[in-house]
N, C-alpha and C positions, 0 to 999 in steps of 0.2 A: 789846485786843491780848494781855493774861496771858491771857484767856480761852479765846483761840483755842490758843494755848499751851498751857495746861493740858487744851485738848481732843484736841492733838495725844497729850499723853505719857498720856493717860486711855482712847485708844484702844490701846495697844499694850501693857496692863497684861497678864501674863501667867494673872491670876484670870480678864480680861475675854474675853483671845483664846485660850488655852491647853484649856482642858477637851472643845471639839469634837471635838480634834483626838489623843485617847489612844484607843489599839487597845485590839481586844479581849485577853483575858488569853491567855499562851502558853500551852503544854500544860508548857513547863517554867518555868526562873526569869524574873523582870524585872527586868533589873540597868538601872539609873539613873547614864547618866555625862552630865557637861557642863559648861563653861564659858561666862563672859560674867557682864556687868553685870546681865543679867536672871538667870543661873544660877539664882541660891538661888530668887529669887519664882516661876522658874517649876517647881523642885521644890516649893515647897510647894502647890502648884495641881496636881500631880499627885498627890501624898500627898491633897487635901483632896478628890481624885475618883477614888483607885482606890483600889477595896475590898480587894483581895487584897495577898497580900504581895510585898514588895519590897525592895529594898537598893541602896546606891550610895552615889557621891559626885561634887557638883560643887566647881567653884571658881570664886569671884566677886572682884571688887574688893575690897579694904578697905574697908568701912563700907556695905557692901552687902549685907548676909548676913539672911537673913530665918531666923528659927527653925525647924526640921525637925526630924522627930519618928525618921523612917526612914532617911532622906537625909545622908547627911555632909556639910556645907558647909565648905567650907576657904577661906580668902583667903590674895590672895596682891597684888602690886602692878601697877599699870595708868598709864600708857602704856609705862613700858620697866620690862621682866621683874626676879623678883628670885629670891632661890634659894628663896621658898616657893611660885612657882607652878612652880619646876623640880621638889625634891620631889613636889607634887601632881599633875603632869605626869604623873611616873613612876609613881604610885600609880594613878590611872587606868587606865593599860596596863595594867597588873598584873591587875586588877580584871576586865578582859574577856579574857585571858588562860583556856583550858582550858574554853570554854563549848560548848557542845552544841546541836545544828540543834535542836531544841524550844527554847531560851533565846532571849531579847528582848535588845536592845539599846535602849534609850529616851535618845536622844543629845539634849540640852536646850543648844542653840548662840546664845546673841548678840554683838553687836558685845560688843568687850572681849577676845574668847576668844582673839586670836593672843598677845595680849602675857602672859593669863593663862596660855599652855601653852607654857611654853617648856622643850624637852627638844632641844638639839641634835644634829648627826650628830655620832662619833666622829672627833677631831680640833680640835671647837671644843668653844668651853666657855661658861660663862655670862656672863663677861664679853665675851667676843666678842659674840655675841647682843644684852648691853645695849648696847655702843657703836654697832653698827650698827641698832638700834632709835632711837637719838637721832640716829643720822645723816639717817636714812629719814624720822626725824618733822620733820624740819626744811630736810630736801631741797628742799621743795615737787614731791615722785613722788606720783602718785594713791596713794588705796588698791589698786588692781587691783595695781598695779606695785608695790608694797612686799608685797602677798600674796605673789604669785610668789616673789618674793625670798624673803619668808622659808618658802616650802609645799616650796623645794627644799635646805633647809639645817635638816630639822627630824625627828623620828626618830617623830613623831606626826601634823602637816599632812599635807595633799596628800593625803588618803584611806587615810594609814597605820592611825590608828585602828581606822578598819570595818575594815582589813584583819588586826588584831589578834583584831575580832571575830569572825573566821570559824570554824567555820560556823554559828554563830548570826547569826539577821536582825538588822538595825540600823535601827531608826525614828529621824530625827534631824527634830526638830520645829525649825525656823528662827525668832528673829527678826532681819529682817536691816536693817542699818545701812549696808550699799552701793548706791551706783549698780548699779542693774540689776537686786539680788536675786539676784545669781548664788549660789548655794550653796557652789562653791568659792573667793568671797571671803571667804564668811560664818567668820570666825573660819581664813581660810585653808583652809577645808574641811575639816578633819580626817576625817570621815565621805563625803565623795562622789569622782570620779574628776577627774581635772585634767589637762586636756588639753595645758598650758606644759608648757619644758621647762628645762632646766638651761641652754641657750643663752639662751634666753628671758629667763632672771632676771642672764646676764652680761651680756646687752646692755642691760638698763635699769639698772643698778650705771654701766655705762659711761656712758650716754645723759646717767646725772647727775651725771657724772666726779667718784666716787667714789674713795677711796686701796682700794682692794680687797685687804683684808693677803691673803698668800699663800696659805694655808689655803680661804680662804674660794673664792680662784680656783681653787685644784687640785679642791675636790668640784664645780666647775659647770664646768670644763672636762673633766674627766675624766668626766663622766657619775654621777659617784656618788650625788648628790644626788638622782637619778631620782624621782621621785613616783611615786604610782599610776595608772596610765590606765586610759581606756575602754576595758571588757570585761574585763579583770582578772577572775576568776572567782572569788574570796575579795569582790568586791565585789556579786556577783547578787545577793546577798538582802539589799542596800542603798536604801534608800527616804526621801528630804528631801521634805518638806514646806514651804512656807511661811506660818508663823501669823500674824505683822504684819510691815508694808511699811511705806517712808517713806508711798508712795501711800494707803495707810489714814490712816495721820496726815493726813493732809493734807486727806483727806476728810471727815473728823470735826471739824476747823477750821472749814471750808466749811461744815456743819451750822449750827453756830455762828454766822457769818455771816450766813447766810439768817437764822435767827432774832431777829437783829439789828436786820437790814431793808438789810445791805448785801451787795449785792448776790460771789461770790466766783468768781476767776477764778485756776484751779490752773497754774502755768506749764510746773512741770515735777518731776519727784520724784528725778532723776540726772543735777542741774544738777552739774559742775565746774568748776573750774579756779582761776587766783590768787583769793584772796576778796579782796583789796581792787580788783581788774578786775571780777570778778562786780557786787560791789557799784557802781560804774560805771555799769554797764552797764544794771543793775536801775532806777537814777535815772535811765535817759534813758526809758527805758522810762514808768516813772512820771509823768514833768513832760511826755509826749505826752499820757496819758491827762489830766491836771489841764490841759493847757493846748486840747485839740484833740480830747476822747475818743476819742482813737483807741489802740490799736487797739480799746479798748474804753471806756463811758461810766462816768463818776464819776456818785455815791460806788461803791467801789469796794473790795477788799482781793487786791493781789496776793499770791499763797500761791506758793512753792517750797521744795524740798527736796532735798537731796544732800548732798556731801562737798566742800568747796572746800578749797586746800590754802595754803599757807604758805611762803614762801621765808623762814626769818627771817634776818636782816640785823641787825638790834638784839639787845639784851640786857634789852627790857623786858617786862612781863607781857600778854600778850595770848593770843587761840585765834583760829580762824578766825572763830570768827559775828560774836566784836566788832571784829576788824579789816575784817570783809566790810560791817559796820554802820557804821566809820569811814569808808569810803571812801565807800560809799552817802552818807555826811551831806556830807560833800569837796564830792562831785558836786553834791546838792539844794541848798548852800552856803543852809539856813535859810529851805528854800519852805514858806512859810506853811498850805498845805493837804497837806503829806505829812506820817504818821506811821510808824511801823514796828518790828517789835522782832527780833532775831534768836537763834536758842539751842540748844544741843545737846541733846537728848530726853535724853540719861544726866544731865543737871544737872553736866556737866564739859565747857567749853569752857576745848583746852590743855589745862593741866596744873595748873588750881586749882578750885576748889569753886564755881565758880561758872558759870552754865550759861551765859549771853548777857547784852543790855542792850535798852533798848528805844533810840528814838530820837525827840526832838520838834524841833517846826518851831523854837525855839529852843537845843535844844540846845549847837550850836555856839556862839551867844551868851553863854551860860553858863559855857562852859570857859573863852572869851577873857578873860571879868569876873573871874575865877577865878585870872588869870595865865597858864592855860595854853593849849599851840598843839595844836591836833588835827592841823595836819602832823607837827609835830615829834612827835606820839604815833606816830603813821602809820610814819613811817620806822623810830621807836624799838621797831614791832610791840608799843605801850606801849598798848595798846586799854582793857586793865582798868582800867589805872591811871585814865584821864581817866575814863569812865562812873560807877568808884567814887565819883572826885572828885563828880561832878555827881549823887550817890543814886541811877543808874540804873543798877545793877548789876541782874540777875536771877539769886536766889539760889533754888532750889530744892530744894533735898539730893538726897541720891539717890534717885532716878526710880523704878530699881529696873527700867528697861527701856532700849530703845535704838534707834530708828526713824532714826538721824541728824538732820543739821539741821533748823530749821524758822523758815521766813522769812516773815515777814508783811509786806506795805508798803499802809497803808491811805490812799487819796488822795480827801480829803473832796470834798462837794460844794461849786463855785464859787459 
């Protein structure tokens, strides 16, 4: 199960998928901007494949930064924003600011990048931004739905960026960590066009009845907030790419698999919704195949991937894959022939250093010996807590990429 794991975050390395995909040299400069968990590894993957010269700067997570020679890597804070990714936000701009139709734009975007660029509209400030970033994270609102949100309250999202960049072209190389690979979720789209609107991001504020301070209502009622849209003509010589998908991960897994001799059956790569329901759901799923092979025969590994989300309710340590892995055990309540591990490709599930957990047919036997209640974890969103308890934490450090979740449930043979 690490293995498949480790095949997952091994496909979407930026040395691995990155170098295909850099243009040829402009007639004038190549300025190097971008955000995300992958930022820094995927500039130095372009510095280690482009001859000519270059300048720029990204910004990555704290403890993410990979050494550059040409490149400026800045960090700043990750899941809710802090004033060094505000600073670097604005320095960016600046940077593509006065460039000329011969000038490149080389936009290097992964998961990570909304929370790392935060520069708001005039009127809000950075604490505003951070409370409604702890709001959104713990709402249990998709990704789709907290982009919106924040791509209309944001003075760089929503296709502002490329739009800084005009009239120089803007290549923005993707890797993406949402359901679907849309580009305008990918780090809120800074670089593409975004078809929501300012209505669009009050009705899902509403939808998750939200305290909406007043500010925040007057720019999405009033229209201010506006993003960039389709056809915008500052965005024509705007061009995304996408270099690795959950679906690549997923598929590198499956490699793995096969060569195993078990057999791998990909379910889906923009699965959502509650993780501890997903997880449910996943077990019934499973104890058909262990009990009746159907829908398909054991031995077996079911593989998915997406973004499942979180209602939290408690005050204890968890992220979605280990609460989506608590439930999953709930449900198999200690089936002898199911195993399974679950994890974030960035090596941060939530909001601590640790990526996922795995799960065994005794597991839950283990906690109870233990003293403790995998319900009472459950409700407590205390997911870390019990898997630490029982040494099945999976600890990774950083990735150094970000492909989203990555689900394995392996259902031995009878």
């Amino acid at each position: 199960m690490r293995r498949l794991f480790a095949a997952a975050i091994a496909a979407a390395q930026p040395a691995h998928c990155l170098p295909a995909h850099l243009p040829p040299a402009p007639r004038g400069r190549l300025v190097v901007v971008g955000a995300g968990k992958a930022a820094a590894a995927m500039a130095r993957a372009v510095e280690d494949h482009w001859a000519g010269p270059l300048s720029g700067t990204v910004v990555t997570r704290y403890g993410y930064e990979v050494p550059c020679e040409r490149i400026e890597v800045l960090t700043a804070a990750h899941p809710v924003p802090d004033s060094a990714g505000l600073a670097a936000s604005a320095h960016l701009l600046e940077l593509v600011r006065d460039l000329h139709a011969d000038d490149l734009v080389l936009c290097l975007l992964s998961g990570g990048a909304s929370a790392l660029l935060p520069l708001p509209l005039p009127g809000l400030t950075l604490a505003d931004e951070q409370a409604l970033s702890r709001a959104l994270l713990s709402s249990g609102a998709t990704i789709g739905e907290m982009n919106c949100v924040r791509r209309h309250l944001s003075l760089i999202k929503g296709g502002r960026l490329a739009a800084a960049c005009h009239p120089a072209r803007v290549l923005s190389l993707l890797i993406s960590d949402v359901p679907g690979d849309r580009p305008v979720d990918i780090g809120s789209g800074p670089t593409v066009a975004d078809p929501s609107t300012c209505r669009d991001a009050l009705a899902i504020l509403r939808r998750h009845a939200f305290d909406i301070p007043p500010v925040v209502r007057d720019i999405l009622e009033s229209g201010r907030g506006e993003s960039i849209k389709p056809g915008d003509p500052r965005l024509f010589g705007a061009e995304a790419r996408l270099i690795a998908t959950p679906q690549m991960a997923l598929e590198a897994a499956a490699e793995v698999a096969r060569a195993e001799g078990i057999t791998p059956y990909i379910l889906g790569d923009a699965i959502e919704g509650e993780a501890r329901d997903v997880g449910k759901v996943m077990a019934g799923i499973a104890v058909q195949v262990a009990a009746r092979n159907q829908p398909v025969s054991s031995p077996c590994v079911l593989l998915s991937g997406g973004e499942t989300t979180v209602n939290v309710r408690g005050a204890g340590r968890g992220g979605r894959n280990v609460e989506f892995l608590l439930g999953l055990a709930l449900a198999l309540d200690g089936h002898a022939r199911i195993h399974a591990i679950a994890g974030d490709t960035d090596g941060v599930d939530g909001q601590e250093e640790i990526a996922g957990a795995t799960l065994a047919p005794d597991s839950l036997a283990r906690a109870r010996a233990l003293g403790l209640s995998p319900l009472a974890a459950l409700d407590a969103n205390d997911a870390h807590s019990l898997f630490e308890a029982l040494g099945d934490s999976v600890v990774t450090g950083p990735t150094m990429t970000n492909v989203n979740d990555f689900r394995a449930i392996l259902v031995e043979r009878a």
